[in-house]
C-alpha positions as CSV (number, residue, x, y, z in Angstrom):
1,X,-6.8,9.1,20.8
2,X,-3.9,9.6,18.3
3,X,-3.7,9.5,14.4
4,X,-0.8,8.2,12.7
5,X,-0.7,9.5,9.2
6,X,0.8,6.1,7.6
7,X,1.7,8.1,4.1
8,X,4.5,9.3,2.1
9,X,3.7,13.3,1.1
10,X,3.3,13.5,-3.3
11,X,6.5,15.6,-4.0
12,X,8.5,16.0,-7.2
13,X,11.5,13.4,-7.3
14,X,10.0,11.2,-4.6
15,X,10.0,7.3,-5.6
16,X,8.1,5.7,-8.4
17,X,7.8,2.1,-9.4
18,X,10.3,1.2,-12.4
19,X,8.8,2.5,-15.8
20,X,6.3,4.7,-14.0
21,X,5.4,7.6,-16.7
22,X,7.5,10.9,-14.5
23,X,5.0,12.9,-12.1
24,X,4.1,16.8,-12.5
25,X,3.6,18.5,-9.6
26,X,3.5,22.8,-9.9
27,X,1.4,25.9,-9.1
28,X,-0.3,27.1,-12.1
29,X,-2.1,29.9,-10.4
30,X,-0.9,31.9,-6.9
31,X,-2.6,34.4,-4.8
32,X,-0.5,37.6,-5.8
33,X,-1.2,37.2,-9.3
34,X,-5.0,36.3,-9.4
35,X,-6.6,36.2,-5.9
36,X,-6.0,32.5,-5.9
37,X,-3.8,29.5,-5.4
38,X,-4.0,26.5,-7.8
39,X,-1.9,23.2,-7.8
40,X,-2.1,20.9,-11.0
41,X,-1.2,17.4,-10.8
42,X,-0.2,14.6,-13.1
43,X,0.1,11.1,-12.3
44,X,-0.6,7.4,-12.7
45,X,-2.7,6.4,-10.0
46,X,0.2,4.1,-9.1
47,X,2.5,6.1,-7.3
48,X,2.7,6.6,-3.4
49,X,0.6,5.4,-0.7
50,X,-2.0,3.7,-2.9
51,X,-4.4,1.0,-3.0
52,X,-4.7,-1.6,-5.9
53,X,-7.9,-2.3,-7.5
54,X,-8.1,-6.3,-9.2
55,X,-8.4,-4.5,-12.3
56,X,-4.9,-3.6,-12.2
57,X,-3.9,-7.3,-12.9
58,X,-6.8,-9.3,-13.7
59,X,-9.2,-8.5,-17.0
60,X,-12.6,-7.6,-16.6
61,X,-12.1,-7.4,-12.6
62,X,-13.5,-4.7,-10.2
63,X,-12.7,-1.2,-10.5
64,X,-12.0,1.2,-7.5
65,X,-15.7,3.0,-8.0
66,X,-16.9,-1.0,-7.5
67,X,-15.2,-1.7,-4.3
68,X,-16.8,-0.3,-0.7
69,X,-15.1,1.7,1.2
70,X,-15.1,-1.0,4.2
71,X,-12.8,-2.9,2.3
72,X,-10.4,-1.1,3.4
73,X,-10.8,-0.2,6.4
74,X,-11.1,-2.1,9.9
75,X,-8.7,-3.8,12.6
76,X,-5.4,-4.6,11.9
77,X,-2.7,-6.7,12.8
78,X,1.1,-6.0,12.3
79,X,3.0,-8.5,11.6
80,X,7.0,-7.9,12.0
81,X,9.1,-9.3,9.6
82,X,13.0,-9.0,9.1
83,X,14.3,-8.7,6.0
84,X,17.8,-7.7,6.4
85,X,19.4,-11.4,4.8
86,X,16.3,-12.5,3.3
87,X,13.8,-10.4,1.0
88,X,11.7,-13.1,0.2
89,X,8.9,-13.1,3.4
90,X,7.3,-16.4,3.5
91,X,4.5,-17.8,5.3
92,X,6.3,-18.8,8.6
93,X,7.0,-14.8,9.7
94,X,2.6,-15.1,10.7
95,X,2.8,-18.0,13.1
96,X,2.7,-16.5,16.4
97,X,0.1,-14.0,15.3
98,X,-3.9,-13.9,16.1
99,X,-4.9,-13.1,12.8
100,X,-9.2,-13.1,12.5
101,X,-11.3,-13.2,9.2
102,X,-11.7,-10.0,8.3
103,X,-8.9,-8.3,9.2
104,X,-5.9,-6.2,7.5
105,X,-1.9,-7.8,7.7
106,X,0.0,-5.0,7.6
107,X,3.2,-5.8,7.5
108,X,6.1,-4.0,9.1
109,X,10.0,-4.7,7.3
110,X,11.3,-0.8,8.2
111,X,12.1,-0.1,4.4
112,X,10.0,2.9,4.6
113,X,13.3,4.6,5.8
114,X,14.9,3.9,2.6
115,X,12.1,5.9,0.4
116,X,13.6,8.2,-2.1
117,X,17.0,6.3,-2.0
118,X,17.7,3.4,-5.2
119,X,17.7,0.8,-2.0
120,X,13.9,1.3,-1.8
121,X,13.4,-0.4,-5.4
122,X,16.8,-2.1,-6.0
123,X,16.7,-4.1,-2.5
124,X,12.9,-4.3,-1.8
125,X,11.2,-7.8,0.1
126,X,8.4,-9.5,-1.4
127,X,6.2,-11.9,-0.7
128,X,6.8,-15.7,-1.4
129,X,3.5,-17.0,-3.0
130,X,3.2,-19.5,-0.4
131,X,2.6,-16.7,2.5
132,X,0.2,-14.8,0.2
133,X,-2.0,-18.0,-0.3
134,X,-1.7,-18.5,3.1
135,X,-3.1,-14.8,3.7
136,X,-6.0,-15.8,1.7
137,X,-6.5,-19.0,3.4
138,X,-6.9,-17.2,6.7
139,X,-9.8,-14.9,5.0
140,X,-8.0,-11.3,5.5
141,X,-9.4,-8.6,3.2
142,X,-6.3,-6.6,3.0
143,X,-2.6,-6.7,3.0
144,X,-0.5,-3.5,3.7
145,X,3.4,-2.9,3.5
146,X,5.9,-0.4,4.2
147,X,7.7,-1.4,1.0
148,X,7.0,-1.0,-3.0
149,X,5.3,-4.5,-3.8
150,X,4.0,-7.5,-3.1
151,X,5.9,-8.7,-6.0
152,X,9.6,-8.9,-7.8
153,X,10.2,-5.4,-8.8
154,X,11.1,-7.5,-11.8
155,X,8.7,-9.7,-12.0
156,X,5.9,-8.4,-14.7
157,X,3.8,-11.1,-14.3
158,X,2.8,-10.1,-10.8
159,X,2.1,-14.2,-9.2
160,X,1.4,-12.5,-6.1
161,X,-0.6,-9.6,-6.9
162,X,-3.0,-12.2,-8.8
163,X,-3.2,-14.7,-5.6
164,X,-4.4,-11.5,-3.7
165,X,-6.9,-10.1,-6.4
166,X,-8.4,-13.5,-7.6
167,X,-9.2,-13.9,-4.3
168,X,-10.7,-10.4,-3.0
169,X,-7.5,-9.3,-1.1
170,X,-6.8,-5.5,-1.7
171,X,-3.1,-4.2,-1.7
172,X,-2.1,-1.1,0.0
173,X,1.5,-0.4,-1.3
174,X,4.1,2.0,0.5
175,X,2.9,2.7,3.6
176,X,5.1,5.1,5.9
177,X,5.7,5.4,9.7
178,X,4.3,1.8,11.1
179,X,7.1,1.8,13.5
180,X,5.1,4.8,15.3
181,X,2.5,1.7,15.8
182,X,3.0,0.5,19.7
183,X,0.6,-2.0,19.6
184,X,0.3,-5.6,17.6
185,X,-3.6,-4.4,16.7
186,X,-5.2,-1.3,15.7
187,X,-7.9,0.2,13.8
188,X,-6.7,1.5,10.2
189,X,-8.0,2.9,6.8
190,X,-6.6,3.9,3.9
191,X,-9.8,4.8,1.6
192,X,-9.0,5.0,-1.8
193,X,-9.2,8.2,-4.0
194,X,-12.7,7.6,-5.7
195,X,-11.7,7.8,-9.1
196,X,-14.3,6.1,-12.1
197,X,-13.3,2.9,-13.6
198,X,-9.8,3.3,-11.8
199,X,-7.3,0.2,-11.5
200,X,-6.2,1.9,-8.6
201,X,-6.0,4.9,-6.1
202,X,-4.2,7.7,-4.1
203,X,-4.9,7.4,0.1
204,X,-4.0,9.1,2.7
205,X,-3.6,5.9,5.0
206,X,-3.9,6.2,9.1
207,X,-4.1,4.2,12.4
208,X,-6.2,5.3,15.0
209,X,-4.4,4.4,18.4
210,X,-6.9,4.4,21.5
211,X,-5.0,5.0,24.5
């Protein structure tokens, strides 16, 4: 059995979604002065390998501490898609896929090599909302990427965050390393940091490869 840690390490200066408040990462206590080693932390909930809660786009929707764990976690399927002369992924990239109720898309474009560079944001794919309806209609409960959002970095309005969140598909954004993946189906989790009344959360995102 192998584990594929599927998640970009927190770090000072790594990527962070356009208007993101700036991250604080530092030592505030260390072993040689106090017996001790303490790291404080500051950040939206937002920022690296992270899950979405509907809260984050809808009113009055679920919060992380409402959602179970098994949401996110479970079989899934990667789905290639190239993106190098179209960003926009539509619907057509899932038609030679088995894709079962239940399941997670993740969905492989290779822009994870481009984290910490301006081509990560600036150039990033996004779903068409055609292909996320058509998620829903084939009754997946999540949808991964290797890439910053399911929307327009520009877009505010988020069309294709909504279609996912009115309809009880969770959102795990930047995911790292899915080109370790050898297989079309694996089991996968990326369990949310449990945080009360959170719109979303920090995970440390994995595949489990049986071999």
């Amino acid at each position: 059995m192998r584990i594929i840690d599927l998640s970009h390490p927190y770090k000072m200066g790594m990527t962070l979604f356009p208007g993101t408040p700036p991250m604080d990462i530092k030592q505030i206590a260390q072993i040689d002065e106090g017996g001790y080693r303490v790291t404080d932390f500051h950040s939206i909930v937002h920022t690296g390998t992270h899950c979405d809660a509907p809260a984050h786009c809808l009113k009055g929707a679920r919060t992380m501490d409402e959602i179970p764990l098994n949401e996110f976690v479970g079989y899934a399927v990667i789905v290639d898609v190239n993106v190098d002369d179209e960003k926009e992924i539509k619907a057509d990239v899932l038609k030679n896929y088995d894709i079962k109720p239940g399941d997670i898309v993740l969905l492989r474009t290779g822009y994870s090599k481009y984290w910490n560079t301006d081509k990560y944001v600036d150039d990033s794919p996004y779903l068409s909302e055609g292909m996320a309806q058509a998620l829903v209609d084939l009754k997946i409960k999540a949808i991964g990427m290797d890439f910053i959002s399911p929307d327009k970095v520009e877009d505010n309005t988020a069309p294709v965050h909504k279609i996912f969140m009115r309809n009880n598909v969770h959102i795990i954004e930047n995911l790292n390393r899915l080109d370790e993946i050898d297989r079309p189906r694996v089991f996968f989790a990326a369990a949310p940091v449990l945080i009360d009344k959170a719109d979303g959360g920090f995970t440390r995102a994995f595949a489990v490869i049986q071999d």
